[in-house]
TORPA-4810 file (N, C-alpha, C, O; in nm, 3 decimals):
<nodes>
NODE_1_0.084_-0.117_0.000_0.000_0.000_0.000_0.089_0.124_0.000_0.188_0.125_0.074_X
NODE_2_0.052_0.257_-0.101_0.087_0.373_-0.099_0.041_0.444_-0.014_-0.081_0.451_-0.010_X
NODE_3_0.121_0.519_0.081_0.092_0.628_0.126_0.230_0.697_0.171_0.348_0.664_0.158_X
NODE_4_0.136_0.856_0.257_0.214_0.933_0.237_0.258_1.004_0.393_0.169_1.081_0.429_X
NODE_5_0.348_0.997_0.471_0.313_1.040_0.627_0.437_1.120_0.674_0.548_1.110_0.622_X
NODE_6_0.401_1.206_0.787_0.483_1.321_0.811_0.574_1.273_0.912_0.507_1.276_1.015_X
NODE_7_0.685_1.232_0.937_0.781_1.226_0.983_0.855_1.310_1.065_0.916_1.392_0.996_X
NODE_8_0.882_1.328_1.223_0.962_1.421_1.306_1.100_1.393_1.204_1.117_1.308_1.117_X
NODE_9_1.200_1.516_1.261_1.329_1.482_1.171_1.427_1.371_1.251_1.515_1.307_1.194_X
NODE_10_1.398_1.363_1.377_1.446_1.277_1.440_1.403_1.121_1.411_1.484_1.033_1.385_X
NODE_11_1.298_1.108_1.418_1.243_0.973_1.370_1.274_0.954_1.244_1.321_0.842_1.221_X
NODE_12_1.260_1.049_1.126_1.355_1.023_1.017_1.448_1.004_0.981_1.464_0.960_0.866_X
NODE_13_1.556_1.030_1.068_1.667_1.010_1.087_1.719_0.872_1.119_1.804_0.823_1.045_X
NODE_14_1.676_0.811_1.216_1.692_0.708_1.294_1.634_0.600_1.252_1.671_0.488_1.289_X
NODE_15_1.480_0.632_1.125_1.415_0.489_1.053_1.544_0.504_0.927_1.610_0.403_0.906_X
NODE_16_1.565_0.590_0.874_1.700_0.600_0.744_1.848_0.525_0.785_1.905_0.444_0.712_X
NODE_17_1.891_0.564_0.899_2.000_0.483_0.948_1.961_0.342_1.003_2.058_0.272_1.031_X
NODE_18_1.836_0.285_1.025_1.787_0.180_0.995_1.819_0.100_0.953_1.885_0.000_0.982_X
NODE_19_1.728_0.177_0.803_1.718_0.094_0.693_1.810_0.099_0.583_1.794_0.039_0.477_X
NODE_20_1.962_0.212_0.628_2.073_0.188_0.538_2.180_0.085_0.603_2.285_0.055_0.546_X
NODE_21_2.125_0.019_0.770_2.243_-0.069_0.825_2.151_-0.162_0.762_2.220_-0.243_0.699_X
NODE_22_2.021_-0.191_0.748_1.997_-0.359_0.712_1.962_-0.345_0.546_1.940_-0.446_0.479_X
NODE_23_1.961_-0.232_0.499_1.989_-0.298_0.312_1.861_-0.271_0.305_1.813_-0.354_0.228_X
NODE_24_1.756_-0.180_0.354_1.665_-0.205_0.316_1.563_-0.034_0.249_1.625_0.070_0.226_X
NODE_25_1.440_-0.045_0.234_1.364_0.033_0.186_1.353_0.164_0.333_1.404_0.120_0.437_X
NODE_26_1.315_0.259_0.340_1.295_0.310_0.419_1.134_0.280_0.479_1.097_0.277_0.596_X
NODE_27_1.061_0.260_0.362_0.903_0.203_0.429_0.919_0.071_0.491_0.861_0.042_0.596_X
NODE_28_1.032_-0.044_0.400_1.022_-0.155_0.476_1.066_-0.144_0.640_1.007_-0.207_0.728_X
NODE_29_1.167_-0.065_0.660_1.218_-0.043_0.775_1.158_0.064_0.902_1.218_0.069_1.010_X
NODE_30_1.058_0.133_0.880_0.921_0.125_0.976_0.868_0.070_0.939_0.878_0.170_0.868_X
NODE_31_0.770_-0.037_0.880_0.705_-0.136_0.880_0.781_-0.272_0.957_0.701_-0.361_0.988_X
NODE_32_0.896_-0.291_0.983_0.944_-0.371_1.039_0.968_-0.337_1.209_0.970_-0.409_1.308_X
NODE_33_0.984_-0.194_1.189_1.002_-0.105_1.315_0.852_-0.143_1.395_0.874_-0.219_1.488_X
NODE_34_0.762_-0.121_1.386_0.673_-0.119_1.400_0.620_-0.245_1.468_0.607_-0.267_1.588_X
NODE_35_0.585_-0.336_1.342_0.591_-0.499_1.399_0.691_-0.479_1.530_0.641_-0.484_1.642_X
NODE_36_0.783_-0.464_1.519_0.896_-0.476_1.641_0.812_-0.421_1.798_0.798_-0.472_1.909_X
NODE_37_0.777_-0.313_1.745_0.711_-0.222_1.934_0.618_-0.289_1.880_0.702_-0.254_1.796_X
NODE_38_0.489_-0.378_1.816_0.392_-0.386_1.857_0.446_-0.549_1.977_0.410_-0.555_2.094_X
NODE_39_0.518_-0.639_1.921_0.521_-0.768_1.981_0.630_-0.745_2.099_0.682_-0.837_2.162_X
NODE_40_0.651_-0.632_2.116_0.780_-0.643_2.240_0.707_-0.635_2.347_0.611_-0.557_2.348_X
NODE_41_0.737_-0.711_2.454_0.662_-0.745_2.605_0.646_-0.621_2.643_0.738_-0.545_2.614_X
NODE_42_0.532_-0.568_2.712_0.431_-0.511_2.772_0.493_-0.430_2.919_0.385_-0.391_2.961_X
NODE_43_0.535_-0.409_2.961_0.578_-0.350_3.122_0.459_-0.436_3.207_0.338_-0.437_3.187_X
NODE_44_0.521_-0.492_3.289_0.386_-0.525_3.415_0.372_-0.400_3.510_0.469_-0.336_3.551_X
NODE_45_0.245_-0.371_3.540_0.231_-0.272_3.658_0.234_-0.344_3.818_0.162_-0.435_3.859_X
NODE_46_0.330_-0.277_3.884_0.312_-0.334_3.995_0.233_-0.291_4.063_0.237_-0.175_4.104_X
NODE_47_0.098_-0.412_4.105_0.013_-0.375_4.159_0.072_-0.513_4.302_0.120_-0.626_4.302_X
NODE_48_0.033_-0.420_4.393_0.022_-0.482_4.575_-0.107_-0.539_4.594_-0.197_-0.534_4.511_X
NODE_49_-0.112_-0.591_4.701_-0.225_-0.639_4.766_-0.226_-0.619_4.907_-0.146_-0.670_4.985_X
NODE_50_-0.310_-0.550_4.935_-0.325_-0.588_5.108_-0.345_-0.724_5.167_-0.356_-0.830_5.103_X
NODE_51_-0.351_-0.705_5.318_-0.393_-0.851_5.389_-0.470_-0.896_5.327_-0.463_-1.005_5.270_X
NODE_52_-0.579_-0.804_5.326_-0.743_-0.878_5.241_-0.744_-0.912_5.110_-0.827_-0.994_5.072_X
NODE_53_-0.669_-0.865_5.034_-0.670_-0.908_4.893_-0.716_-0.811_4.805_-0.758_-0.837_4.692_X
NODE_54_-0.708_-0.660_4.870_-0.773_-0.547_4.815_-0.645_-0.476_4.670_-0.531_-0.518_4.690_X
NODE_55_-0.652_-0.419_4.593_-0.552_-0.400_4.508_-0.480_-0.307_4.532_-0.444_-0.296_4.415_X
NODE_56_-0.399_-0.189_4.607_-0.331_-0.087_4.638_-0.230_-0.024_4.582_-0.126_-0.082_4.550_X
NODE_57_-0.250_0.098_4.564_-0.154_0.159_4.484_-0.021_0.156_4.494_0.006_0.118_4.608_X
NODE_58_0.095_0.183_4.421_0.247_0.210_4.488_0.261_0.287_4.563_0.179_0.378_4.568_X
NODE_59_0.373_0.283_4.653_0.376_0.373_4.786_0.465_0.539_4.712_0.562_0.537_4.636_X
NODE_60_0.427_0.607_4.740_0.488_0.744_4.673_0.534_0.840_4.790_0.585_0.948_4.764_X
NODE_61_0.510_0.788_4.942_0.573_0.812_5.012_0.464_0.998_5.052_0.489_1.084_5.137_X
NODE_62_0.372_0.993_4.966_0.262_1.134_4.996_0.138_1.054_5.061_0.085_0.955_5.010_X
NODE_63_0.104_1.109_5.172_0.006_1.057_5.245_-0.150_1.150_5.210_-0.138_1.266_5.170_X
NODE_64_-0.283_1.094_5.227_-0.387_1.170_5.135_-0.473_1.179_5.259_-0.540_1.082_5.291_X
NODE_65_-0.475_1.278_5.322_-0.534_1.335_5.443_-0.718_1.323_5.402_-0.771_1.327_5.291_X
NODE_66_-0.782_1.308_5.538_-0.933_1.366_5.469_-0.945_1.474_5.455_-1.016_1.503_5.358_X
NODE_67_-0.893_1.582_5.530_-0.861_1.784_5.479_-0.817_1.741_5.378_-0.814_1.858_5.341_X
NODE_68_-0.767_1.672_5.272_-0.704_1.691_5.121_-0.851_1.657_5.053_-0.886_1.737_4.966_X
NODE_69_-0.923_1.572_5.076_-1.062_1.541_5.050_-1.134_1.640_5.002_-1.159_1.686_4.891_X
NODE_70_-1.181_1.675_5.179_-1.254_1.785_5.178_-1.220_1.903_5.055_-1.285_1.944_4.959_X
NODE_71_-1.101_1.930_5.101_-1.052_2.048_4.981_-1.091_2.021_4.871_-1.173_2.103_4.831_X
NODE_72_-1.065_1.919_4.782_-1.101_1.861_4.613_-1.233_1.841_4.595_-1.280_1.850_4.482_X
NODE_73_-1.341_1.800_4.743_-1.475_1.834_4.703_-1.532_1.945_4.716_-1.648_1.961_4.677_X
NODE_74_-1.462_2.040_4.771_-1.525_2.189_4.768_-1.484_2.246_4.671_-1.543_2.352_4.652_X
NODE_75_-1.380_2.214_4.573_-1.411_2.244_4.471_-1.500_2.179_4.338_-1.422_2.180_4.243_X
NODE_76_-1.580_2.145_4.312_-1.681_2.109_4.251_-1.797_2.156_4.348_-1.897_2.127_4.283_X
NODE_77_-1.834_2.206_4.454_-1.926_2.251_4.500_-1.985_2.378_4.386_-2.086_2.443_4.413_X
</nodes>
């Protein structure tokens, strides 16, 4: 398929030196790019569990007061 797409100069840069180390087309070489980030493993999120089996966020070391509450629902009042 033909088409036609706008390219940062950086990403142009870097699919061209690509596709002049493996011999290839510059479309073949984002199209191969591509395939590549779609099948590359995923990041796991680390999710915790409490005692109970509840799901809990990462610790960020900021504690969320009920005055922090209050505040964020008085605004939408």
């Amino acid at each position: 398929m033909r088409t036609n797409v706008t390219l940062d100069d950086d990403v142009h840069q870097l699919a061209s030196i690509y596709a002049g180390a493996k011999g290839i087309t510059l479309g073949a070489a984002i199209g191969e790019l591509i395939r590549k980030a779609e099948s590359a493993p995923r990041p796991v999120p680390d999710i915790r569990r409490s005692p109970n089996g509840l799901p809990c966020f990462p610790p960020t070391g900021k504690v969320l007061t009920s005055q922090m509450v209050k505040e964020a629902e008085s605004e939408f009042d």
